[in-house]
C-alpha positions as CSV (number, residue, x, y, z in Angstrom):
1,X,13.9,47.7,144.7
2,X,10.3,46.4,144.9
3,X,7.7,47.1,142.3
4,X,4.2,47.8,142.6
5,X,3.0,44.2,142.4
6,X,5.6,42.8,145.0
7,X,4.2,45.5,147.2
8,X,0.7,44.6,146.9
9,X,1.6,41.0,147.6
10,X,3.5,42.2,150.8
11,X,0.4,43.9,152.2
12,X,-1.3,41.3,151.3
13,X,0.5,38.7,153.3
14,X,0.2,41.2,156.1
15,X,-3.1,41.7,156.1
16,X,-4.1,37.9,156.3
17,X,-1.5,36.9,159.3
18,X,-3.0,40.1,161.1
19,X,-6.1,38.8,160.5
20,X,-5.2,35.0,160.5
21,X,-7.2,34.2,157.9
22,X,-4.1,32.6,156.1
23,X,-5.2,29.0,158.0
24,X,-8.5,29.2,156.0
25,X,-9.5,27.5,153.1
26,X,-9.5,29.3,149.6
27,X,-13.2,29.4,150.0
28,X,-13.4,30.8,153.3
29,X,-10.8,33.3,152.6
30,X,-12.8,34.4,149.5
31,X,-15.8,34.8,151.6
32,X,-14.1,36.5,154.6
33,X,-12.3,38.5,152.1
34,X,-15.5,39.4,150.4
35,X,-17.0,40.6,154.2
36,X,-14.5,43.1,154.2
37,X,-14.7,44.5,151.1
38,X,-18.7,44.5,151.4
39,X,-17.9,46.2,155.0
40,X,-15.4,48.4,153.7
41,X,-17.6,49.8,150.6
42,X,-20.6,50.3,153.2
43,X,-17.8,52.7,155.2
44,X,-16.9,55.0,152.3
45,X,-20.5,54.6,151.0
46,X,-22.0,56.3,154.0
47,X,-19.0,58.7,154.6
48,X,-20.0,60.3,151.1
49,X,-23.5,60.4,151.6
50,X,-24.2,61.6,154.8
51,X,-20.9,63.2,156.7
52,X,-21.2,66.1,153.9
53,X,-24.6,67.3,155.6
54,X,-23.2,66.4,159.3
55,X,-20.1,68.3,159.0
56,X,-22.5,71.1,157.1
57,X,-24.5,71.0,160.3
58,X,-21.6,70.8,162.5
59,X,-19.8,74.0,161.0
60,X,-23.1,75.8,161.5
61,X,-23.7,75.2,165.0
62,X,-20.5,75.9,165.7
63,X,-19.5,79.2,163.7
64,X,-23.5,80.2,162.7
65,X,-23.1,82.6,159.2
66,X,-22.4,86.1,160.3
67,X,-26.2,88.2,160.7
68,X,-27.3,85.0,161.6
69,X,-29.4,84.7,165.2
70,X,-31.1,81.7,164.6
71,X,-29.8,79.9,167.6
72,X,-33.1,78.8,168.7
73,X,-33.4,76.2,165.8
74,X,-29.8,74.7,166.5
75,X,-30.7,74.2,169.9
76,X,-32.2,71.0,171.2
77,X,-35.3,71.6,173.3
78,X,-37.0,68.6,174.7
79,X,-40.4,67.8,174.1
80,X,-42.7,66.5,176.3
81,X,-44.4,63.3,175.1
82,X,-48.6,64.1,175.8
83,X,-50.2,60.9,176.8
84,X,-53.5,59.7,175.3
């Protein structure tokens, strides 16, 4: 039976001949590596911040709160663009 740290080390060895990086030096698999991890931070960074307030926006266009007729400021009305 495997324990945690043999598991890790299996994932691990998948993820870099998915990603061929195992043919990289130490370096360059540290800054490839680090890429990722910036990448990945960035993902759940923004998925925290601002898919709250989408999904919020979402919901209410698509089930508005009950007594609610305020359909005109959900709707997208385009505006015409005056020239000078």
């Amino acid at each position: 039976m495997w324990n945690l740290k043999d598991s890790a080390a299996h994932l691990y060895r998948q993820y870099e001949l998915v990603t061929c990086i195992n043919m990289f030096e130490p370096w360059e698999k540290k800054l490839i590596n680090g890429i990722f991890l910036l990448m990945f931070v960035l993902l759940v960074f923004s998925s925290c911040v601002y898919l709250p307030s989408y999904m919020d926006t979402l919901i209410e266009i698509i089930r508005p709160a009950a007594g609610s007729s305020k359909v005109d400021d959900l709707t997208y009305v385009p505006q015409r663009i005056s020239s000078m």
